[in-house]
N, C-alpha and C positions, 0 to 999 in steps of 0.2 A: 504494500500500500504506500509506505515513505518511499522508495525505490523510484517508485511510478510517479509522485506528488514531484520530486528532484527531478525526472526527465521532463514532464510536462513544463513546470518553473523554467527549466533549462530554454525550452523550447521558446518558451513565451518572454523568454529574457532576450534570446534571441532577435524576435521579432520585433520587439519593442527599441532596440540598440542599448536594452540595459546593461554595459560592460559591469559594471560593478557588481550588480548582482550575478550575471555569467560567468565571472570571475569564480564568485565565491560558492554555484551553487557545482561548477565543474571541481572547484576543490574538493568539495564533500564529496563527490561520485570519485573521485580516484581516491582519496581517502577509505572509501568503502570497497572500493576493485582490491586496495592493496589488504584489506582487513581479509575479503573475500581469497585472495589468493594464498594468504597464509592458513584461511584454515580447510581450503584443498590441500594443501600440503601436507597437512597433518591428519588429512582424510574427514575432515567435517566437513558438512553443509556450509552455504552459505551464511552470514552472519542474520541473526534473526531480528525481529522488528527495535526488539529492549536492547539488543547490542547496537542499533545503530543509533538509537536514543542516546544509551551509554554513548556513544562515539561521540555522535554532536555536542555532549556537556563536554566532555573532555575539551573538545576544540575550542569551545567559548572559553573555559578553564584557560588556557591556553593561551587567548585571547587578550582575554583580561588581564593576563600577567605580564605581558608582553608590554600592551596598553600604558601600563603602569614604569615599564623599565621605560618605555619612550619617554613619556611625560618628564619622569627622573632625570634625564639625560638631554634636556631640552629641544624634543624632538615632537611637538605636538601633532604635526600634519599627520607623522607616522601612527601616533595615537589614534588621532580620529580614522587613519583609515584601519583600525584594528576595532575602533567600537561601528565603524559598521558593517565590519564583518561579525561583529557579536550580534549586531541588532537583524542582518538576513540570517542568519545559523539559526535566531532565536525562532525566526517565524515557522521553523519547522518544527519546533515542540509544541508537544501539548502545552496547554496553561497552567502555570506552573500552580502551586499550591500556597494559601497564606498562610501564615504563622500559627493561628488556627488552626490551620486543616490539619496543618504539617504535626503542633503536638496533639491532636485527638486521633492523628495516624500511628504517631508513636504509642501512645498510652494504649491504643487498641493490639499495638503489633509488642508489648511489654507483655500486658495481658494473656493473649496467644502462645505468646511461648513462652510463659511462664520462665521469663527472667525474674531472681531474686537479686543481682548484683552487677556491677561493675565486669565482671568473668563472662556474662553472659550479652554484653554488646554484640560478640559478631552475629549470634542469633538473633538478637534484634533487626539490627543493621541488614544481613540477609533478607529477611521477613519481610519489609522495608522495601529492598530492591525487587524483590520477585513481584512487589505489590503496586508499587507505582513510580516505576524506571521512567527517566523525560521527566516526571510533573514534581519531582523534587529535590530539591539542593541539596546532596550528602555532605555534603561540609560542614554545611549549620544543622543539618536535621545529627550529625554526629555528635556536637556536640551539646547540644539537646538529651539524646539517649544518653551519653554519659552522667549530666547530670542528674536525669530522673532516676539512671540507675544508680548512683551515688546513693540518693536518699533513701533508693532500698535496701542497699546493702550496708 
């Protein structure tokens, strides 16, 4: 379905002469050819819909960090054209989740797998991923679970 959403985009960036975005949405697709060829390699399918989700946070990840070394280094143009490759990557995720959503997704996925402590994040965390890959920020939803499992254990 995402696969098919990046050639279409492709297409219609094409036709419009959006370099910027044809740019960035041909990044993604060889990004995903090369994700795909490594795991021919290793005899897996291709990468599945949450890996490519996975993939695209990573790249904004990426992004953003990059972003940040420009800006540091008085390099803003480079900057801005790093947030708007964060702001096209982004329109391919789902919406992400609010602060809200994000700890009543935790506390339900605590619950679930009956974490009692701090020992018990990566089960969390897993729980987490399997359940809503794309619509939420592992960084802060991390450190989030750590603290609520702090208070458990």
């Amino acid at each position: 379905m995402l696969r098919a959403r990046l050639t279409t985009e492709m297409k219609e960036a094409m036709k419009a002469g959006d370099r910027e975005r044809l740019a960035t949405v041909r990044m993604i697709q060889a990004a995903l050819k090369d994700r795909d060829i490594e795991a021919r390699g290793n005899g897996k399918e291709p990468i599945s819909e949450d890996e490519i989700l996975s993939l695209l946070q990573k790249m904004i990840k990426q992004r953003t960090e990059s972003a940040g070394v420009y800006e540091q280094g008085g390099r803003p143009e480079l900057a801005a054209n790093e947030r708007a490759e964060i702001a096209i990557i982004e329109s391919f995720l789902p919406k992400q989740m609010d602060e809200a959503e994000t700890q009543a997704a935790i506390d339900a996925a605590i619950a679930e797998t009956g974490a009692a402590g701090p020992k018990d994040m990566g089960k969390v965390i897993a729980a987490l991923k399997g359940a809503y890959a794309g619509r939420m920020d592992f960084g802060k939803a991390s450190g989030l679970v750590k603290a609520a499992l702090a208070a458990k254990g």
